[in-house]
C-alpha positions in Angstrom: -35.7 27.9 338.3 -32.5 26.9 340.3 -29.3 29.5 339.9 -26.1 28.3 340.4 -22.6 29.9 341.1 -19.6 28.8 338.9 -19.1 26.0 342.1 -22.3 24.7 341.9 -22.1 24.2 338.2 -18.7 22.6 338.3 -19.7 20.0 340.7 -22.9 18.7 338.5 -20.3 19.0 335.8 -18.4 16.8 338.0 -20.9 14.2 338.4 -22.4 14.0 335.3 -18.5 13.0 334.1 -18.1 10.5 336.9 -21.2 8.4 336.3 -19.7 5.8 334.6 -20.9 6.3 330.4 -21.2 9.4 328.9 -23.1 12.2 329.4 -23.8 15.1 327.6 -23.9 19.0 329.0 -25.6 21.6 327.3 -25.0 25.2 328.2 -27.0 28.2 326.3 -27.6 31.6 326.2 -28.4 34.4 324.5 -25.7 36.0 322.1 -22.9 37.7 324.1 -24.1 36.5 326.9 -20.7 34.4 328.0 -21.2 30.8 326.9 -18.4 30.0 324.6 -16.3 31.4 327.0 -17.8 29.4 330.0 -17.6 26.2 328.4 -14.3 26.7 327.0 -13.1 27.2 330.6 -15.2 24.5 332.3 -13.8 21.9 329.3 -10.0 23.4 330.6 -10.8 23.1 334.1 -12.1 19.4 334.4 -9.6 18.5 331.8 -6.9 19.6 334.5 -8.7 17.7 337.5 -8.4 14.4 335.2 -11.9 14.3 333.7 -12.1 13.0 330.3 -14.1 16.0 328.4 -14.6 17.5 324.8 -16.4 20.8 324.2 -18.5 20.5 320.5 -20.2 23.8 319.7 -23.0 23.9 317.7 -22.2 26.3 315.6 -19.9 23.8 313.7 -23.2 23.3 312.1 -23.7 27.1 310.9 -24.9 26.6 307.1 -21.5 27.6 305.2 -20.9 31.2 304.2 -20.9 30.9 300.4 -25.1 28.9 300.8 -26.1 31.5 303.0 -25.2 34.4 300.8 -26.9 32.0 297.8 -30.0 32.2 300.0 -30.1 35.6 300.8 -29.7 34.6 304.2 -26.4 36.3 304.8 -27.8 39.0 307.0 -29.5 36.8 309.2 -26.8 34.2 310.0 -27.1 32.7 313.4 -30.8 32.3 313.2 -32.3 29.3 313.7 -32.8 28.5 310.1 -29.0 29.1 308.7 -27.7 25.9 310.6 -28.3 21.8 310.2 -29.9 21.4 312.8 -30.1 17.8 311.5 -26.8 17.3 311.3 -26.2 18.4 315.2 -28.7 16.5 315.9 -27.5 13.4 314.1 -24.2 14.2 315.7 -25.2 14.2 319.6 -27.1 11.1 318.6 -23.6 9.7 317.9 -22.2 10.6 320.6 -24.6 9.5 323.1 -25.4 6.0 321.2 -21.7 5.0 319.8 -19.5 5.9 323.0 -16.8 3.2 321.9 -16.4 5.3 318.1 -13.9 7.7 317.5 -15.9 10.8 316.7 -15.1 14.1 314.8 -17.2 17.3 315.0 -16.6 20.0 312.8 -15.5 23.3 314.3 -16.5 27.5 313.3 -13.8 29.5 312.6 -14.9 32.8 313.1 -11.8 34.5 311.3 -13.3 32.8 308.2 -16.5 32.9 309.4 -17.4 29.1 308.0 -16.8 25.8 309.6 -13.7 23.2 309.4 -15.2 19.6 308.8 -13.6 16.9 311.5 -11.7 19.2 313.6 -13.0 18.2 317.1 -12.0 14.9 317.8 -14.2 12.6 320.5 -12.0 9.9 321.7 -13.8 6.6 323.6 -12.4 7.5 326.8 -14.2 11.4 326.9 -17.3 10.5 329.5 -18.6 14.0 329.1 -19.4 16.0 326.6 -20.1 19.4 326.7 -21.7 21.2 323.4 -22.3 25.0 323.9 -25.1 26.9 321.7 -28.1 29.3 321.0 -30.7 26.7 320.3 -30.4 24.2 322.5 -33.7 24.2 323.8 -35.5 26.0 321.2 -39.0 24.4 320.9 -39.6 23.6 317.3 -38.0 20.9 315.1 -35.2 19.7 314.8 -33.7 21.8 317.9 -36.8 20.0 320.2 -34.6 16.7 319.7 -31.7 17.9 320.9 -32.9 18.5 324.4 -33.8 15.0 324.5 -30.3 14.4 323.9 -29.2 16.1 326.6 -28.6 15.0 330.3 -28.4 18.5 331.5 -28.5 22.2 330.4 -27.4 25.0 332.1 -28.5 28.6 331.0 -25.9 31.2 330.8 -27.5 34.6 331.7 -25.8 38.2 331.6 -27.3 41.3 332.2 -28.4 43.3 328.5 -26.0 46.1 328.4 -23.1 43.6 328.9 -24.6 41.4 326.6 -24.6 44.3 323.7 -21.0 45.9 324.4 -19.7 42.5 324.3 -21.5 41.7 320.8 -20.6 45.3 319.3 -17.1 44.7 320.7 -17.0 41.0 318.8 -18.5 42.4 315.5 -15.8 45.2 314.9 -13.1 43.0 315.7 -13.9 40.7 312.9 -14.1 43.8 310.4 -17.4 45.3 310.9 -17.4 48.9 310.8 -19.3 50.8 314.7 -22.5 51.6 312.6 -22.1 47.9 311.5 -21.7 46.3 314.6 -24.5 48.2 316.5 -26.8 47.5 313.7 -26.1 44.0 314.0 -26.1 43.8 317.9 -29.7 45.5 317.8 -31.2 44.3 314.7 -30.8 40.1 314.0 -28.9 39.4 317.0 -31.3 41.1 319.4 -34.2 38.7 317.7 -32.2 36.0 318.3 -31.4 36.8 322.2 -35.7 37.4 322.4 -36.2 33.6 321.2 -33.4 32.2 322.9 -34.7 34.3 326.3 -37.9 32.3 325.8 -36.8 29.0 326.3 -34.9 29.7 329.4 -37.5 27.9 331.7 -36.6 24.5 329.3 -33.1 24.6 331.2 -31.9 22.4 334.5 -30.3 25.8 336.0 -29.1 29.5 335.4 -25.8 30.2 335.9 -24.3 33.8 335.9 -20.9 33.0 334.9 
């Protein structure tokens, strides 16, 4: 499996922006491992070199707050099952397929903790797309489609102790008590970072942001 340093990744960024109709970029990673915050700086950066990029999360597509606490799936949100998948799918399929549409994503607000419907906008000009989230190469349906969708994916990797103080840090800042936090960091989230770890070898590159 390749690594690449932040250069490295900003030139394929680079390319994949410049080759004339759009591409997507996925980037992944285990919970806490960095990626929001990656993306959110690669979209700034190429924005401010001229490139024409939008960052869509997938977690736009978490299932809303109020369903998963009508499930019982409350305690388990960010596993695979509490988000459309079909619906992110459907959505990169529109943005790989209808280039010339003006395109809205919704965003998650995590100070709500539920989405905002069409509050990403994807203008015709944007010639890459950069969507950042946990499943994007998990391999069962629908998140095996999305890698088919993708023209790249990168694979954000951080060692485990960062990973955890950054989750515990994240968790009691939006109101979890420290018991809450580490129970959470340990417990649902660490299941998620096993999966997630598994698919790894499905991605273009690492990068250790």
């Amino acid at each position: 499996m390749q690594t690449l340093d932040s250069a490295a990744a900003y030139d394929r960024a680079v390319e994949l922006a410049t080759r004339g109709r759009r591409q997507i970029l996925g980037i992944t990673g285990a919970p806490g491992a960095g990626k929001s915050t990656y993306a959110e700086q690669l979209a700034a950066k190429l924005a401010a070199d001229g490139h024409q990029v939008a960052l869509v999360p997938m977690d736009g597509y978490h299932l809303a707050q109020s369903v998963l606490e009508d499930l019982g799936l409350a305690d388990v949100k960010g596993a695979p099952h509490t988000f459309d998948g079909y619906g992110f799918v459907a959505l990169l399929k529109r943005l790989k397929e209808s280039p010339d549409e003006q395109i809205w994503a919704p965003r998650f607000d995590r100070s709500i903790e539920d989405s905002i419907a069409a509050s990403i906008g994807v203008a015709p000009s944007v010639t890459l797309v950069l969507t950042e989230g946990n499943y994007l190469l998990l391999d069962e349906p629908p998140w095996t489609i999305v890698r088919t969708l993708l023209d790249q994916c990168l694979y954000v990797e951080v060692p485990e102790p960062v990973r955890h103080e950054r989750l515990e840090a994240r968790h009691r800042a939006f109101g979890r008590s420290p018991e809450e936090a580490h129970e959470r960091t340990h417990g649902s989230d660490e299941r998620n970072a096993h999966l997630i770890a598994a698919t790894a070898s499905a991605a273009d590159a690492i990068i250790h942001p």
